[in-house]
Backbone as JSON, one array per atom type, in Angstrom:
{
  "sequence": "XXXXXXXXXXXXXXXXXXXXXXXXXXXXXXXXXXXXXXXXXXXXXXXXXXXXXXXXXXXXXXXXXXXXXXXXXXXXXXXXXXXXXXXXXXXXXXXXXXXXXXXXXXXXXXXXXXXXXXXXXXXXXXXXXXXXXXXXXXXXXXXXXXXXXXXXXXXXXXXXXXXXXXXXXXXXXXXXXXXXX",
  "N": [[0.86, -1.17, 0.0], [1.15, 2.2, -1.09], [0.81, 5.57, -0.21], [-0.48, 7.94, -1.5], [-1.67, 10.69, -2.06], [-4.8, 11.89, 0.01], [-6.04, 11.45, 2.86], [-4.13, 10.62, 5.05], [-3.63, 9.55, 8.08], [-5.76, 7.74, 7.84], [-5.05, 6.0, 6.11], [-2.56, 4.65, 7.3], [-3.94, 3.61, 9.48], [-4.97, 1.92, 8.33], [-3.2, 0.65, 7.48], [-1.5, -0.37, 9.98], [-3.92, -2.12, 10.67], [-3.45, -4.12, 8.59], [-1.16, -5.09, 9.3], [-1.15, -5.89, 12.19], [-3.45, -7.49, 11.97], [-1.65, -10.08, 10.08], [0.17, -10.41, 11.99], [-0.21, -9.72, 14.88], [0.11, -7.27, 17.32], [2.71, -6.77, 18.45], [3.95, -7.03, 16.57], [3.9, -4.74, 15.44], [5.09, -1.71, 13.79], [6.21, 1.7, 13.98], [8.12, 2.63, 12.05], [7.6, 0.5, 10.05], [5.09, 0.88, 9.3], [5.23, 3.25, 8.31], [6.88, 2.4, 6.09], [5.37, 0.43, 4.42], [3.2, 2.17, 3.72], [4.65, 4.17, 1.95], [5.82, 6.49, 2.77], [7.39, 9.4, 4.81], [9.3, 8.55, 7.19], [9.23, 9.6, 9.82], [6.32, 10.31, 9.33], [4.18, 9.04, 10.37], [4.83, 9.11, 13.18], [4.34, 11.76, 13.78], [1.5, 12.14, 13.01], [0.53, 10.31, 14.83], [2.0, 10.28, 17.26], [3.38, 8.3, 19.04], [3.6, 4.59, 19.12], [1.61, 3.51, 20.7], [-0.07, 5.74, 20.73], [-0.8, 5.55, 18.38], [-2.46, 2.71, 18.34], [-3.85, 3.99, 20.12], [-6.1, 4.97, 18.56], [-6.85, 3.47, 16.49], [-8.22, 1.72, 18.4], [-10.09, 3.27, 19.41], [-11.38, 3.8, 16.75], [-12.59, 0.97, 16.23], [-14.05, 0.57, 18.63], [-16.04, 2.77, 18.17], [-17.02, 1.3, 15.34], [-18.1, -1.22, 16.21], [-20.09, -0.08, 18.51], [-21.47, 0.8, 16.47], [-22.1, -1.29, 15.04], [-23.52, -2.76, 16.84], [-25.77, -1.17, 17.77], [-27.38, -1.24, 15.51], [-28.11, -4.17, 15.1], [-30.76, -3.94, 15.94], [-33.31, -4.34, 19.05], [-32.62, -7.09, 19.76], [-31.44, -9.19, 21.38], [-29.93, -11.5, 20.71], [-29.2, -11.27, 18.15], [-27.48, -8.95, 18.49], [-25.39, -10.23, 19.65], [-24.43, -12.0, 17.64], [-23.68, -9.99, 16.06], [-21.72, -8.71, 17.28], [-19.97, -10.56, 17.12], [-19.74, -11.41, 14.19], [-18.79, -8.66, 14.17], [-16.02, -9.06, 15.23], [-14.6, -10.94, 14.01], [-14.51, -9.56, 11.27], [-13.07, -7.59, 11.8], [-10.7, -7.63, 13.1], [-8.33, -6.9, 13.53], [-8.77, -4.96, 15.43], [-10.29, -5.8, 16.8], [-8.5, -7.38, 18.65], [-6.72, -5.43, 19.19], [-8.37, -3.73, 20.66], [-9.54, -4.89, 22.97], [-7.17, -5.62, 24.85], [-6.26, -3.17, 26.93], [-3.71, -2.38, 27.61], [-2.12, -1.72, 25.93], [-2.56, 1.05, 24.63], [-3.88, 4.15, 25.48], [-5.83, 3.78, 27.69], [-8.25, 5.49, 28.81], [-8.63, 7.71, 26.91], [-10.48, 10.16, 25.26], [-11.67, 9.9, 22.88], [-11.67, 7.14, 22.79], [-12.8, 6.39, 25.63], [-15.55, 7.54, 25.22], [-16.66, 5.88, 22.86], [-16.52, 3.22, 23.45], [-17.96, 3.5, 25.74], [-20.39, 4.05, 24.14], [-20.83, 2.01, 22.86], [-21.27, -0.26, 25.29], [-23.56, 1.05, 26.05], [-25.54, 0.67, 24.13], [-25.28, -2.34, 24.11], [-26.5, -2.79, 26.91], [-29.27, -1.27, 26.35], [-30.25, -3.07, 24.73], [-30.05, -5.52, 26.21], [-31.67, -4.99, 28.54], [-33.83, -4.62, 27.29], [-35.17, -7.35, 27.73], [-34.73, -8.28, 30.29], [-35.26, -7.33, 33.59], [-34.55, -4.66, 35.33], [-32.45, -5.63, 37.55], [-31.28, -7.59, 37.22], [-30.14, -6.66, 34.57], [-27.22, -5.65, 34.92], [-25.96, -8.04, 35.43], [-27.33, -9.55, 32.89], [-25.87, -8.48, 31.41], [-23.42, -8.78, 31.37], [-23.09, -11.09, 31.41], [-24.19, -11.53, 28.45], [-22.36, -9.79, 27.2], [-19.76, -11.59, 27.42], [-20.43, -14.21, 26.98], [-20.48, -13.46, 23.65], [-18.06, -12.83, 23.27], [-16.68, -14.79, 24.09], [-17.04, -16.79, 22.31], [-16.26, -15.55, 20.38], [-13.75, -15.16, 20.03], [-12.56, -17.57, 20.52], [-13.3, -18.8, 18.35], [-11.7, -17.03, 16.68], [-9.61, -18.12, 17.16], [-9.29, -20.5, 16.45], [-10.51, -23.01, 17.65], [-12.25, -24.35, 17.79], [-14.17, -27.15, 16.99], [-13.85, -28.63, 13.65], [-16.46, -29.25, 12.11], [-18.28, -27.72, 12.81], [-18.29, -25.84, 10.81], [-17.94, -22.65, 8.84], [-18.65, -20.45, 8.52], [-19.21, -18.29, 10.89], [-21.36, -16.54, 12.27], [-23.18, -17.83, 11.3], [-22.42, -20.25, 12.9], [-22.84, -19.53, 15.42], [-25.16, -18.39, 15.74], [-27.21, -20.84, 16.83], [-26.05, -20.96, 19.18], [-26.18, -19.1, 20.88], [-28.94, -19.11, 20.29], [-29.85, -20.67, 22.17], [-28.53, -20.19, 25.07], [-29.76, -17.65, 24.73], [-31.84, -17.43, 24.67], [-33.85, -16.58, 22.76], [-35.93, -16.78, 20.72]],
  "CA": [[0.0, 0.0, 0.0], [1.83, 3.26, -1.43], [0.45, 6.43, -0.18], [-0.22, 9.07, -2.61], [-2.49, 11.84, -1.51], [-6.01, 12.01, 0.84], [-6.17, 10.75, 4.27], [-2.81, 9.95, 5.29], [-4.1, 9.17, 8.76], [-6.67, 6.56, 7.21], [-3.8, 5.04, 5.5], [-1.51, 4.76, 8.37], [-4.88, 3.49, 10.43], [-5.36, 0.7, 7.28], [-1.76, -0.32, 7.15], [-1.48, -0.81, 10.93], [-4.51, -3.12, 10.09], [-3.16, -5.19, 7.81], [0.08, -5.23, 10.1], [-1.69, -6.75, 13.17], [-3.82, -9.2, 11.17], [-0.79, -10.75, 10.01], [1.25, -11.03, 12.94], [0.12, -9.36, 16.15], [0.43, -5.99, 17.91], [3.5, -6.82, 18.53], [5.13, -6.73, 15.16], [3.94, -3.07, 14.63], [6.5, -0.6, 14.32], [5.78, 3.01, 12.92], [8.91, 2.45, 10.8], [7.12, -0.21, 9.18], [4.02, 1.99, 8.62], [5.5, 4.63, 7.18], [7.56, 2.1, 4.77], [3.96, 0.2, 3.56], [2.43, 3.77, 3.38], [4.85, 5.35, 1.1], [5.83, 8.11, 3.42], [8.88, 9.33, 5.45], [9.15, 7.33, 8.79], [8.63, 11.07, 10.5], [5.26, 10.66, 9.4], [3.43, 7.92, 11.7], [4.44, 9.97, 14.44], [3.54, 13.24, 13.31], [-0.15, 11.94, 13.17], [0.02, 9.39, 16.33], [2.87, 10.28, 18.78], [3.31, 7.0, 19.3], [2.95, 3.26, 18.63], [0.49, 4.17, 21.66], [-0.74, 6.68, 20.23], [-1.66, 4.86, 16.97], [-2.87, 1.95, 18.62], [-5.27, 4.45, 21.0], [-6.76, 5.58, 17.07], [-7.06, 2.35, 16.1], [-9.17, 1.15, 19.77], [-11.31, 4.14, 19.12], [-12.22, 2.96, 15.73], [-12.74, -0.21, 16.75], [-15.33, 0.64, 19.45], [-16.62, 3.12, 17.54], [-17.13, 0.4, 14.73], [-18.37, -1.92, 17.1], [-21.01, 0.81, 18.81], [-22.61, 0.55, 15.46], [-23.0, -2.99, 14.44], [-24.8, -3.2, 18.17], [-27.12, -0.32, 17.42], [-27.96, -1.99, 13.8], [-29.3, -4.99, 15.6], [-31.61, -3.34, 16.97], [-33.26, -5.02, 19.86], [-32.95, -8.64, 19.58], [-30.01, -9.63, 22.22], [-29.12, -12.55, 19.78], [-28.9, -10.63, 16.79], [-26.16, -8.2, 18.96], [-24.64, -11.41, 19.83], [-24.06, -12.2, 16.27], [-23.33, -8.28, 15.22], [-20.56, -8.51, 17.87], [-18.98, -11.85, 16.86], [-19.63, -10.34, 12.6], [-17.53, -7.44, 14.14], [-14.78, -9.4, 15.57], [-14.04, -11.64, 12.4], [-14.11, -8.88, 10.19], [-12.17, -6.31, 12.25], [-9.87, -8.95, 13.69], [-6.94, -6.16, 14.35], [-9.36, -3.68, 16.26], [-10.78, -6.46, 18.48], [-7.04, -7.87, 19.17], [-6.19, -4.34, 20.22], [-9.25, -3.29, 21.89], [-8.9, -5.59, 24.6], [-5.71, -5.08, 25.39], [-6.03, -1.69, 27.02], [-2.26, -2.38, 28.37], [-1.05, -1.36, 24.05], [-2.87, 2.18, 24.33], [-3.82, 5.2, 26.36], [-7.34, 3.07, 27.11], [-8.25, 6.8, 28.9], [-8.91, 8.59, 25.96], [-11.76, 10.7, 25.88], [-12.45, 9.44, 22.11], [-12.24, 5.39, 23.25], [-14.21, 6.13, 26.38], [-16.6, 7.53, 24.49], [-16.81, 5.12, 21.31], [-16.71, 2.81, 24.42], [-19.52, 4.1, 26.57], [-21.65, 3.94, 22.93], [-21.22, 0.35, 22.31], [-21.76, -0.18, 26.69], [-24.94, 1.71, 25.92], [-26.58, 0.03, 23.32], [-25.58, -3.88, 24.6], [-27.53, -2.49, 28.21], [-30.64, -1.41, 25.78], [-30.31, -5.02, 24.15], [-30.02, -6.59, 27.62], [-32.56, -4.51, 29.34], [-35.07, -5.19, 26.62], [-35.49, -9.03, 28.33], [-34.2, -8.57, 31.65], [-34.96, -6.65, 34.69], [-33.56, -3.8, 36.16], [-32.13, -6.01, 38.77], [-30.63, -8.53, 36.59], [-29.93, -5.9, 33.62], [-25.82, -5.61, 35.17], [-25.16, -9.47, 35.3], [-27.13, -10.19, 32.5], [-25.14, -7.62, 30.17], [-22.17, -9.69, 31.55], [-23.44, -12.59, 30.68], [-24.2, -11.38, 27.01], [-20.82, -10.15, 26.86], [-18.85, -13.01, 27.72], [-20.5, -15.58, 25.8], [-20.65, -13.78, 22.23], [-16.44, -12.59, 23.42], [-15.87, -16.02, 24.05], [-17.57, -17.17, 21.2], [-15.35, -14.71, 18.95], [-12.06, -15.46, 20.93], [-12.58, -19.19, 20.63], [-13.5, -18.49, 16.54], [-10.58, -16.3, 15.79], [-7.74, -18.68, 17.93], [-9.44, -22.13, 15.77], [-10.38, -23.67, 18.91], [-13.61, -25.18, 17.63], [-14.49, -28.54, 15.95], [-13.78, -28.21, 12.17], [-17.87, -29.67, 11.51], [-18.95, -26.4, 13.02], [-18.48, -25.31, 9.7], [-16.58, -21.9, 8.46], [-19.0, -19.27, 8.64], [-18.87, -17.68, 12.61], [-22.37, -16.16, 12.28], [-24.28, -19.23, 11.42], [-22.29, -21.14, 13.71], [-22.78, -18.99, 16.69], [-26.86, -18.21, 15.84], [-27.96, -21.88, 17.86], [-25.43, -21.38, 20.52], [-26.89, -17.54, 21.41], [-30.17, -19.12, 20.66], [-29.78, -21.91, 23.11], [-28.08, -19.61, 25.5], [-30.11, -16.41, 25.22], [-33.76, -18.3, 24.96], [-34.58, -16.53, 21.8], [-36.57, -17.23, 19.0]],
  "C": [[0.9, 1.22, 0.0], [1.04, 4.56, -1.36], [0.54, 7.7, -1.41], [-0.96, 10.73, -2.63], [-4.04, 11.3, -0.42], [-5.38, 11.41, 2.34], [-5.2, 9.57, 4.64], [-2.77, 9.47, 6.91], [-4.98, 7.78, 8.89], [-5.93, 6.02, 6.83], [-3.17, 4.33, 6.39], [-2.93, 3.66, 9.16], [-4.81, 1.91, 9.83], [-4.03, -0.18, 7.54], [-1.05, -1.2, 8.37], [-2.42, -1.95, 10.9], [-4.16, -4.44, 10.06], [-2.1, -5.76, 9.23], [-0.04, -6.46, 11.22], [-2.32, -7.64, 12.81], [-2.95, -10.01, 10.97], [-0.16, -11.25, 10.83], [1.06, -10.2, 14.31], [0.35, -7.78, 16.43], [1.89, -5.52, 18.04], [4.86, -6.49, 17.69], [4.6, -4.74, 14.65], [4.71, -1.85, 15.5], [5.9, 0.87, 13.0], [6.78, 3.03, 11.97], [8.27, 1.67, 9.94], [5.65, 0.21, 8.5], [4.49, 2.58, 7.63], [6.08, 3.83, 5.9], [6.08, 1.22, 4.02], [3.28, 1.41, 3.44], [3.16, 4.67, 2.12], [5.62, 6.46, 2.11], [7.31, 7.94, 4.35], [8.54, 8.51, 6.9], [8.62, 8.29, 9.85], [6.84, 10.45, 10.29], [4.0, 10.15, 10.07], [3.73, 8.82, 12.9], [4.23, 11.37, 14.49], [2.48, 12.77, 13.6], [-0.4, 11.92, 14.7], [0.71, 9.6, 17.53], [4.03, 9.08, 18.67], [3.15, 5.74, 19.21], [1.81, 3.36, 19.4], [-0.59, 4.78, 21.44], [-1.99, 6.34, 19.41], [-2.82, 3.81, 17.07], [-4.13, 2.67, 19.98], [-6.07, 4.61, 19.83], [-7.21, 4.39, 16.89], [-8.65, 1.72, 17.15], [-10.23, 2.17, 19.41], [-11.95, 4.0, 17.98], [-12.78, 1.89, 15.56], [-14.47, 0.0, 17.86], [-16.04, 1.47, 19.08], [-17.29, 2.07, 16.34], [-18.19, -0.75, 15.52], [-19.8, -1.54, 17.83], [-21.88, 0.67, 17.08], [-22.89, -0.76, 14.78], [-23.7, -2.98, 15.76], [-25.83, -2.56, 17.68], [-27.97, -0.84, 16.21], [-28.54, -2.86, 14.18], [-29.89, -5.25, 15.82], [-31.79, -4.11, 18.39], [-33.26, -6.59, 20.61], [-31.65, -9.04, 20.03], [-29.56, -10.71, 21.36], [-28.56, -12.26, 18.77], [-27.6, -9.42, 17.46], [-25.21, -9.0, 18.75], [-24.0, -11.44, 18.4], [-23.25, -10.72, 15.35], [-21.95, -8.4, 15.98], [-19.51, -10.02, 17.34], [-18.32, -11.61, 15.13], [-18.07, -9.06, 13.06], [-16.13, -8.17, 14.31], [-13.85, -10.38, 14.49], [-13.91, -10.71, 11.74], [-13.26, -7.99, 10.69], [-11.48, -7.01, 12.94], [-8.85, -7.73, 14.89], [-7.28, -5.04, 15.53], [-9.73, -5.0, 17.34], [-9.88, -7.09, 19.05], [-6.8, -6.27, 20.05], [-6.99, -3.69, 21.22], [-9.54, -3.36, 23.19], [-7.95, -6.29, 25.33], [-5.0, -3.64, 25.85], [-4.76, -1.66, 27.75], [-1.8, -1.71, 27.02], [-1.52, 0.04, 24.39], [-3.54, 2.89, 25.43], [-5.93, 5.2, 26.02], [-8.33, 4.38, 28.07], [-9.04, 7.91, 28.02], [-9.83, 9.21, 25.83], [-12.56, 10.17, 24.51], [-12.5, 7.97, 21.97], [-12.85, 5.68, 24.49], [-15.68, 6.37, 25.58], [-17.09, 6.78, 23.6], [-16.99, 3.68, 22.62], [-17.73, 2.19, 25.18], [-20.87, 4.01, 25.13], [-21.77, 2.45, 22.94], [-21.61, -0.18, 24.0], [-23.31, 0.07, 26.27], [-25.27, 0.89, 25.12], [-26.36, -1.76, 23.99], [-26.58, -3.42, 26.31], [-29.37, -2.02, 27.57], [-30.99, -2.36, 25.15], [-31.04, -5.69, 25.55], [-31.44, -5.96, 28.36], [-34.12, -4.87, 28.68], [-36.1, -6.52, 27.15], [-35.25, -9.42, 29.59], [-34.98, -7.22, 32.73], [-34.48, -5.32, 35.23], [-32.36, -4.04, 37.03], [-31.11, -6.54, 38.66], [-29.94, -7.58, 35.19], [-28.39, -6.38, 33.39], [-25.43, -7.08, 34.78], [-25.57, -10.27, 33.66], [-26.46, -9.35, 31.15], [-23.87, -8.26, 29.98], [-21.79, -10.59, 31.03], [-23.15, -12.64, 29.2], [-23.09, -11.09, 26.57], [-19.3, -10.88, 26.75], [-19.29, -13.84, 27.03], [-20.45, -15.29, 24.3], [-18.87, -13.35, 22.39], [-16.04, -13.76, 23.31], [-15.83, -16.5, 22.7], [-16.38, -16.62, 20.2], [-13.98, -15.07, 18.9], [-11.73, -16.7, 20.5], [-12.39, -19.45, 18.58], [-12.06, -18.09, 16.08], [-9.2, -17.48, 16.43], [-8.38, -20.21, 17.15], [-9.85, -22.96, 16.3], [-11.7, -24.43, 18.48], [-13.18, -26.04, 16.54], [-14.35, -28.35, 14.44], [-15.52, -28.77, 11.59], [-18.27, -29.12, 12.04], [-19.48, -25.64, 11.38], [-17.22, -23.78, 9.12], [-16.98, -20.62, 8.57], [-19.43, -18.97, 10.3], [-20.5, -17.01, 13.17], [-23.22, -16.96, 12.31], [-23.71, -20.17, 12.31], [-22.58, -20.72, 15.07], [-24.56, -18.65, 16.95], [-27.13, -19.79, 16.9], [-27.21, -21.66, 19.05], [-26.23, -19.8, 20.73], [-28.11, -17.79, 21.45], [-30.47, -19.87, 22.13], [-29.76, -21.07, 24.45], [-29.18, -18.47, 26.08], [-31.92, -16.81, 25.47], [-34.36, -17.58, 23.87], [-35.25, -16.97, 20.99], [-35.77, -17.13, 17.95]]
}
């Protein structure tokens, strides 16, 4: 990917991406940005600061990202379930770094916020079918089993006659689970 003009931020955001898909948080180095980007090595930290930095941008897109596949589900706690597991297969490198608020400055006022949106909408999911009482544990609940679910998906850990698609394999276990229809 050779930068050439627009949204050299978006680039840098994409190329980190790719970076971590391939191999981890670990392997990203803003030298290696800037050399898949095209650009001087200065220029990753001009934007971000920081590998820190970059990787707070990244978490905030991510939960921003994330805050809207929930809301899209509208209210059908299974169908979140599934929007959140959809997110974590396709955005692999945002939900690796997201929860790992040890990589980035998890603080931020634009990942609390992007944050606090996706929080908010799984509690109007959860609250839809639950309680007031039960609302807290069972938001817990919902978040731990479609995390696991995704965690378990992305590391291979399931039976190969599950099948290949993560959405249809995870719809009976959320149904089972959440008591939907």
């Amino acid at each position: 990917m050779a930068y050439h003009h627009g949204d050299l931020r978006r680039t840098l955001l994409a190329a980190a991406s790719e970076v971590i898909a391939e191999s981890g948080p670990a392997a990203l180095s803003l030298r290696e940005l800037a050399r898949r980007a095209g650009v001087s090595h200065a220029a990753p930290a001009h934007h971000f600061g920081d590998k820190a930095g970059l990787l707070t941008a990244l978490a905030a897109d991510g939960w921003s990202m994330l805050a809207d596949e929930l809301a899209a589900a509208g209210p059908d706690l299974r169908e979140a379930g599934v929007a959140y597991i959809r997110f974590a297969v396709g955005h692999r490198a945002h939900f690796d770094v997201m929860f790992r608020p040890e990589l980035y400055h998890a603080e931020d006022p634009e990942v609390a916020a992007a944050r606090d949106r996706a929080g908010e909408s799984l509690a109007e999911q959860v609250g839809a079918i639950t309680g007031d009482e039960d609302a807290r544990a069972a938001g817990l609940a919902a978040w731990s089993i479609a995390h696991g679910f995704a965690a378990l998906w992305l590391g291979g850990a399931f039976p190969p006659d599950i099948g290949t698609n993560a959405e249809a394999a995870a719809r009976p276990v959320l149904k089972f689970l959440f008591g939907q229809g």
